[in-house]
N, C-alpha and C positions, 0 to 999 in steps of 0.2 A: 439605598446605598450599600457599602462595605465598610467593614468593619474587621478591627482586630485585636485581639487583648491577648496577653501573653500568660495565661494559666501557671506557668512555671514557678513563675514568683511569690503563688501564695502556696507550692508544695514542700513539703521538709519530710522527708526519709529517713529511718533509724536502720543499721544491719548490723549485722556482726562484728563490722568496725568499729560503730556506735557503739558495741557491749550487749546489742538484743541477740540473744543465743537462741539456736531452734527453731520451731515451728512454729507459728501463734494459731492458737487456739481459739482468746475470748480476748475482747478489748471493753473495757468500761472506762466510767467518768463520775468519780466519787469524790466531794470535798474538793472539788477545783484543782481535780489531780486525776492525770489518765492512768491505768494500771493496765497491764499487756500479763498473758499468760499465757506459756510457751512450755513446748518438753520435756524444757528443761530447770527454769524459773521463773518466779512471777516481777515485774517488774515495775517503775511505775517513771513516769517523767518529771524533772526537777529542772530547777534552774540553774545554770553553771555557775561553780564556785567561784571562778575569774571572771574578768569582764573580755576576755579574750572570745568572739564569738556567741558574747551574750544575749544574741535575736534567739539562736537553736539549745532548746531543750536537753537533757544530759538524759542520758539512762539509767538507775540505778537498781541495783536487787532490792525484795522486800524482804526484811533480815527474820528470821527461825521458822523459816519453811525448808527442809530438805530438796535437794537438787532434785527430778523428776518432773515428771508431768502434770500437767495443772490446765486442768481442762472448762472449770465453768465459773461465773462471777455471779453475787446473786446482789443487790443493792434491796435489801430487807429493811422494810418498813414498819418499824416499834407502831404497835396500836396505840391508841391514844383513847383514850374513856371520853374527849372531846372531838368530836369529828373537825371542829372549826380551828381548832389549832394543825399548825403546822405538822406534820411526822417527821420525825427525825428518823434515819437508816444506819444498818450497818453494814460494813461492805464482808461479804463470804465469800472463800474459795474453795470450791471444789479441787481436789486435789488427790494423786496416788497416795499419797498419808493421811489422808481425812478429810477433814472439813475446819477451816481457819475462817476465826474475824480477825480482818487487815485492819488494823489502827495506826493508821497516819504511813510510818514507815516502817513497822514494826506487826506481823504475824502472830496472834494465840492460836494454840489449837483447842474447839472446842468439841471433835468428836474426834477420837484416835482410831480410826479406819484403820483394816486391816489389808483392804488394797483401794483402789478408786472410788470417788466422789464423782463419777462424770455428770453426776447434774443436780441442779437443787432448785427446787420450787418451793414457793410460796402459800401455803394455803390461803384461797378468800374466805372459805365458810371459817373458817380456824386460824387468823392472822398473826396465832403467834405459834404457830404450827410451821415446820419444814420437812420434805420429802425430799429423800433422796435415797444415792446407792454405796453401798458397802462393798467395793469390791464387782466380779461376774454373776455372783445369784443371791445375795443377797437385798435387799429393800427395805429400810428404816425411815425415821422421823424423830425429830426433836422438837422441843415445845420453851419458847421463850417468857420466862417469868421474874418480874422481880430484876432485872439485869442479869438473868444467869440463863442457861443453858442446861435442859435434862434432857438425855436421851429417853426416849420410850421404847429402841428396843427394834429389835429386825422383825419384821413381818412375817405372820405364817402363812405358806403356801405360796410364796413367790420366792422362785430360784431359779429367777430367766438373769437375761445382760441387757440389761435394763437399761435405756439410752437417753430419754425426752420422756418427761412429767406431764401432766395438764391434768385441770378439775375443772369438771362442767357445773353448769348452775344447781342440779340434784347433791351435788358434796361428791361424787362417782371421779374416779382417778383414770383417768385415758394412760398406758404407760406402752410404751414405743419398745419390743428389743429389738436386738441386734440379727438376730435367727428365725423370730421365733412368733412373730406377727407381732399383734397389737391387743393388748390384756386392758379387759375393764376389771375396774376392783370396786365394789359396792362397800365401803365405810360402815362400819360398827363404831358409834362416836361414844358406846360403853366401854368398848373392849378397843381400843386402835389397832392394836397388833395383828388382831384376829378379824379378815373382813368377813362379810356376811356372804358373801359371791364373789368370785372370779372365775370370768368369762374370758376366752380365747378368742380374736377374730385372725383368719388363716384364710388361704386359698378358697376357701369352701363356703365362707363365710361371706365374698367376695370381694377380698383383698387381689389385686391384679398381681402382687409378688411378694413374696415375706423374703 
């Protein structure tokens, strides 16, 4: 037989009417709340103050993050010394001013970048470890202890534009630029800063385009 259902009715749209400014970049779902990162700010969906149109969701800013671009969301999962308990997260944003943890509706900054965040990873060999970027050639990590945040610092010998993270099951950092191919970094888990190798993979290497 035939059939018909009308899809329409389960879609709801947010624009610029709505208050979403920009581009969107990343969208997550943290704390039973969606958060949008756009151009221009990061945003999150609430429920309307009135009962005027109380099925559709509001838009609202995430308050002391600066206007700009805001490019990656990380939902970072606190180690637990018990595997069988639950993990609890924090939600990160990568961002042109750094690196924030979003709490509820309210932004901390805990690394004060001196230009882009565009991506943050998670370490599994080091779960309380994070990778990311500082800007166009810079390459850092921060290490979660205690409920606090220390940076360890930019990385030597990496000063590409660094785009997409990943760690394979060796502890070994796969890291994506923008220019310039695709860089292995072999981890010194004495020294972090300071890797033990970085390798280039390019044209030659047989990457089909860098």
């Amino acid at each position: 037989g035939i059939s018909k259902s009308d899809f329409n009715q389960d879609i709801t749209f947010w624009d610029k009417h709505s208050g979403l400014k920009g581009n969107i970049y990343d969208i997550t779902r943290f704390d039973n709340r969606i958060y949008i990162a756009t151009n221009q700010k990061i945003y999150y969906l609430t429920k309307p103050e009135t009962t005027i149109n109380s099925f559709y969701s509001e838009i609202r800013e995430v308050k002391n993050i600066p206007p700009g671009q805001n490019w990656d969301f990380l939902n970072f999962k606190i180690p637990s010394s018990n595997n069988k308990s639950p993990k609890k997260e924090i939600l990160l944003a990568g961002t042109q001013s750094g690196i924030y943890e979003i709490r509820g509706t309210m932004a901390v900054q805990i690394y004060p970048g001196y230009l882009h965040a565009f991506y943050i990873y998670q370490s599994q060999k080091n779960p309380n470890r994070i990778y990311s970027t500082d800007g166009f050639t810079d390459f850092i990590s921060l290490v979660y202890k205690d409920g606090n945040w220390k940076t360890e610092g930019k990385w030597n010998g990496l000063n590409e534009d660094i785009r997409s993270i990943y760690e394979d099951s060796d502890g070994d950092l796969w890291l994506t630029t923008l220019t310039n191919g695709v860089i292995r970094v072999t981890v010194d888990p004495l020294n972090i800063t300071s890797p033990k190798q970085i390798k280039y993979y390019k044209e030659k290497e047989g990457l089909l385009s860098i």
